[in-house]
N, C-alpha and C positions, 0 to 999 in steps of 0.2 A: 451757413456751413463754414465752416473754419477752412484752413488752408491743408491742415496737417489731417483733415476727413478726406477731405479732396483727392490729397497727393497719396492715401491710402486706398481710395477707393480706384481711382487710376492706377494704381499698382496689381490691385486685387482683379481687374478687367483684362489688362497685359495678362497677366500670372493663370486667369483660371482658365481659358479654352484651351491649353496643348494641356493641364494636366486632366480636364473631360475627356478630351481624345488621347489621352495616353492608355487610357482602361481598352484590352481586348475584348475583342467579341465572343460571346460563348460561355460556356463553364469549365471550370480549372477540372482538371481530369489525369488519373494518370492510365497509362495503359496496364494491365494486369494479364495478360496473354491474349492468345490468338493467336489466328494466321494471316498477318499484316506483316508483309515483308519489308525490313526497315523500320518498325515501328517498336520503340525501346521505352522499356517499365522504369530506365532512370530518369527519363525526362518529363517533366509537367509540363503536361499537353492540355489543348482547348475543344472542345464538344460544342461546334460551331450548328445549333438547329434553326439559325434565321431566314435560312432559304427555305424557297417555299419549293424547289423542286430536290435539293440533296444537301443529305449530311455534309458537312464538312467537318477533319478532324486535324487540327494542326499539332503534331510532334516534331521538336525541334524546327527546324527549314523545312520538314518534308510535309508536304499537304496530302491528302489523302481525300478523295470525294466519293460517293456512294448515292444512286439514285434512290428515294426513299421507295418509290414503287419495286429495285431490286431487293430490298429489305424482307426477309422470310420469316421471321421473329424476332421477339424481344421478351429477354427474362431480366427479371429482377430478382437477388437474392443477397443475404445477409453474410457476414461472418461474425460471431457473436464470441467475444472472448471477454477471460477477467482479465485485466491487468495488477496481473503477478510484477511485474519489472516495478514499475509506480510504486506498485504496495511496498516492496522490500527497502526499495531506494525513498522515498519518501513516508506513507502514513500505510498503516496496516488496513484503516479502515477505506481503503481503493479496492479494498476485494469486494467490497458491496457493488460497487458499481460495476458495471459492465460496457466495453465497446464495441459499437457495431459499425464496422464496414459496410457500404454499401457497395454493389456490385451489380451491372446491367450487362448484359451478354446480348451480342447483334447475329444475328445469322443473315447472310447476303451472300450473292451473287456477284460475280466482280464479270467485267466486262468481257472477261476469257470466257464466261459460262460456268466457272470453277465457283464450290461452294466456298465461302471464305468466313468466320469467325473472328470476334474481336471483343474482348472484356475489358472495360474501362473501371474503375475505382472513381469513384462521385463520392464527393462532399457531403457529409449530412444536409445542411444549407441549402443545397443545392438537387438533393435527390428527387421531392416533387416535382420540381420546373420538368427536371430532365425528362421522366417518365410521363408528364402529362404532353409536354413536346414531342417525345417520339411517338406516344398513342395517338395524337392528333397528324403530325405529319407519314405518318406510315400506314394511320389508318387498322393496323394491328391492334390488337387487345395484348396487355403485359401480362405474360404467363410469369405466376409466383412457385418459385421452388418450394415454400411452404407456409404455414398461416402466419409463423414468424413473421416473414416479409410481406407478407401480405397486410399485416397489422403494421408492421415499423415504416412501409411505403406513404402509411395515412398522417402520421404523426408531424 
């Protein structure tokens, strides 16, 4: 092995564990309403499902936790639009295509006894994990708003 392998692969050893551990935990997420007090739709927030006893939802500094057994539902549902904007400012032919938002709605219990709701915006990417995560840690069956989402959840 040459010197200049060496002194690269020695570098490549320093350099890769802080940028492994620099990735968060969870799925990028943003918040979409609810009743989460302090909890803001401008910030890209994390959908922390590794605990095996509660959610965790990180928005900005503010951490937010939820015991999956206070969890009372879980929907999943689409918003499905053209992109009109694309097509005019770029190519006509974007009006074929269509985007879908994905959108999972939580119904829980917060520690007051008060009933509390909360809609997160998920990632294409990312919308199986999350759904198959909550169905398995909640124990809940995903109620679909319609066969749309109920098909675009599979894909």
């Amino acid at each position: 092995m040459s010197l200049a392998s060496l002194m690269a692969a020695a570098a490549l050893a320093v350099a890769l564990p802080p940028l492994l551990g620099a990735a968060e935990p969870g799925f990028r997420v943003q918040c979409a309403g609810g009743t989460l007090p302090g909890s803001s739709s401008h910030i890209i927030s994390r959908l922390n499902l590794a605990s095996v006893n509660e959610l965790v939802y990180f928005c900005g500094k503010k951490q937010f936790r939820t015991a999956y057994s206070k969890i009372e539902s879980v929907e999943y549902g689409q918003n499905v639009s053209r992109r009109y904007a694309a097509a005019v400012l770029l190519s006509p032919i974007l009006l074929l295509s269509k985007e879908r938002k994905h959108f999972v709605t939580l119904g829980f219990v917060d520690d007051d006894g008060n009933q509390q709701a909360v809609v997160f915006r998920v990632e294409k990417e990312d919308i199986r994990s999350v759904l198959a995560g909550l169905e398995a840690r909640t124990g809940r069956r995903i109620e679909y708003q319609d066969d749309e989402a109920r098909k675009g959840s599979k894909q």
